[in-house]
ZAMARGU-4260 file (C-alpha; in steps of 0.2 Angstrom, whole numbers, plus 5000, padded with zeros to 4 digits):
<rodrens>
0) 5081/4957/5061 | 5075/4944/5075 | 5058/4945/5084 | 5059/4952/5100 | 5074/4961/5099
5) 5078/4978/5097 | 5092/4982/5082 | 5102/4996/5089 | 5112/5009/5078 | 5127/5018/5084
10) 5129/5037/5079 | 5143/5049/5084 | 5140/5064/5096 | 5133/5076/5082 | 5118/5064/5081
15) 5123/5056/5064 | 5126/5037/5060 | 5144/5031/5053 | 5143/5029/5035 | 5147/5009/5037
20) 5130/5010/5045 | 5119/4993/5050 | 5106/4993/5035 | 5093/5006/5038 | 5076/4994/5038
25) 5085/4983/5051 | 5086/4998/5063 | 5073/5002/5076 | 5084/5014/5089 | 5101/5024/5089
30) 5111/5025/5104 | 5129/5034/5106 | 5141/5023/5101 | 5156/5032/5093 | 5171/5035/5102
35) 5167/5026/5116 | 5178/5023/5131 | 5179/5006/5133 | 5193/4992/5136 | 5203/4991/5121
40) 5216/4979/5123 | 5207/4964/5131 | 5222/4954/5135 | 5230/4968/5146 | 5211/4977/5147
45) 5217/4993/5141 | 5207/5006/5141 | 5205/5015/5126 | 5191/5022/5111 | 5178/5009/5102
50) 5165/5015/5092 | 5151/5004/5083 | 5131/4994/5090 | 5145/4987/5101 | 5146/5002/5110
55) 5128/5010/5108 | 5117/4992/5113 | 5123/4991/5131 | 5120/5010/5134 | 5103/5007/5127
60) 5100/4990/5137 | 5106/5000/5151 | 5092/5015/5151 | 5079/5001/5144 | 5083/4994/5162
65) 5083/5010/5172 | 5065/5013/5163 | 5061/4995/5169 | 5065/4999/5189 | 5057/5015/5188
70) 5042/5006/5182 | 5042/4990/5186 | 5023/4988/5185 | 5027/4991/5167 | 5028/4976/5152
75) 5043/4974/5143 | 5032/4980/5126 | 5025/4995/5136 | 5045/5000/5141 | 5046/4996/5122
80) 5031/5007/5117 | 5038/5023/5127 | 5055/5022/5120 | 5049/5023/5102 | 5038/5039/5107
85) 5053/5046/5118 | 5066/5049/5104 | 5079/5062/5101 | 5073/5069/5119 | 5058/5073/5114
90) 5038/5066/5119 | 5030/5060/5101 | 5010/5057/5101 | 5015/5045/5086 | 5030/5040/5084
95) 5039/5040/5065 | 5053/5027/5058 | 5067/5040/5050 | 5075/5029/5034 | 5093/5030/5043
100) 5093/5029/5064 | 5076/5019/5065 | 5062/5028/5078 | 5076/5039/5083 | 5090/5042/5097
105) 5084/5035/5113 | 5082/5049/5127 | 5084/5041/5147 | 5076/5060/5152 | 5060/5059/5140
110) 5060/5041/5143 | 5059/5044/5161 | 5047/5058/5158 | 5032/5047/5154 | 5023/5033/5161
115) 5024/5018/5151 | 5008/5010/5156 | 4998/5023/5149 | 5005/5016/5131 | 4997/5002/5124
120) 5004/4980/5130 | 5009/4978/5112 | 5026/4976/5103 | 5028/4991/5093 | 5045/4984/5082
125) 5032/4969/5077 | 5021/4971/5060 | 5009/4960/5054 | 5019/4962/5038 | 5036/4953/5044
130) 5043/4937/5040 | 5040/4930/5059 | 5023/4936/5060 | 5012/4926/5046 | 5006/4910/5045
135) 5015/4903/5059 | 5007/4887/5062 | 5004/4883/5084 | 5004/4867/5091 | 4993/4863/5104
140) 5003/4860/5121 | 5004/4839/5126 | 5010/4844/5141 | 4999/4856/5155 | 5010/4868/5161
145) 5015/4868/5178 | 5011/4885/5185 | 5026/4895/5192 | 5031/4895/5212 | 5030/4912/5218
150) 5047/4917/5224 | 5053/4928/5236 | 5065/4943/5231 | 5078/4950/5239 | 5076/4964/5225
155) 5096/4962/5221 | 5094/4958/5203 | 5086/4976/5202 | 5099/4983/5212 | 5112/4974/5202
160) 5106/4982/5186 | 5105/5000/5193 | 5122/4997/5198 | 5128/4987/5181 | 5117/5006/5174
165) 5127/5020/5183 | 5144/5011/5180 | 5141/5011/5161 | 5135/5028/5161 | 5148/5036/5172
170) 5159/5029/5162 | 5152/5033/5147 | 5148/5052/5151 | 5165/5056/5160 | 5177/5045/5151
175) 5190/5034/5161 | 5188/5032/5180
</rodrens>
């Protein structure tokens, strides 16, 4: 698909993937996103059933942002790193691509479960075979960089996600508030 992002596939809740499904060697996680509540009618904001990577990519932004505040020391490719080995709520030593819902159904307990610094700073949906990756000329910088300020945090934005994260779950797990 695009570097640095990760293509999500949306399956129903026996664990299987709609037969309109996103392309197979385009997918690198699944996430539920079939019958979904969600809102429906957007002029009135209806609530009602959706179902497609509409549904299944903000629940998988969402637990890849719970993994991120419960280890923030953690990069963003060592978060990526445990949720490849974490799938279908399991630990994998290696991690396997399945032809249809990519390394599997992301797991917020197994992903949880393990500490993502202990995996290795490198993008695991990166290969040196893909389009992005070969022969990419660099240009040296004309300008230095000016280094970054250090800023104070009030730590809102990760409150804010948590927040954003158990809103979109509860709603998710329970159905309609």
């Amino acid at each position: 698909v695009y570097p640095g992002t990760v293509a999500v596939q949306n399956v129903n809740a026996s664990a299987q993937a709609p037969h309109e499904m996103t392309n197979a060697d385009d997918v690198d996680i699944a996430a539920p996103g079939t019958d979904v509540t969600a809102p429906h009618n957007y002029s009135d904001w209806v609530k009602g059933l959706s179902s497609g990577t509409s549904m299944a990519t903000p629940i998988t932004s969402a637990i890849l942002a719970l993994a991120k505040q419960a280890f923030p020391e953690a990069t963003n490719n060592q978060i990526l790193q445990a949720m490849v080995h974490t799938t279908n709520a399991t630990v994998a030593e290696t991690p396997v691509r399945d032809a249809w819902l990519g390394y599997g159904i992301i797991s917020l307990t197994a992903l949880l479960s393990v500490d993502p610094t202990t995996y290795p700073d490198v993008n695991p949906l990166f290969s040196e075979d893909d389009w992005y990756s070969q022969d990419v000329p660099t240009a040296e910088p004309t300008v230095q960089p000016t280094p970054p300020v250090e800023q104070p945090s009030a730590g809102l934005d990760s409150v804010w996600l948590t927040v954003a994260a158990l809103v979109l779950a509860a709603l998710v797990f329970t159905g309609p508030i």
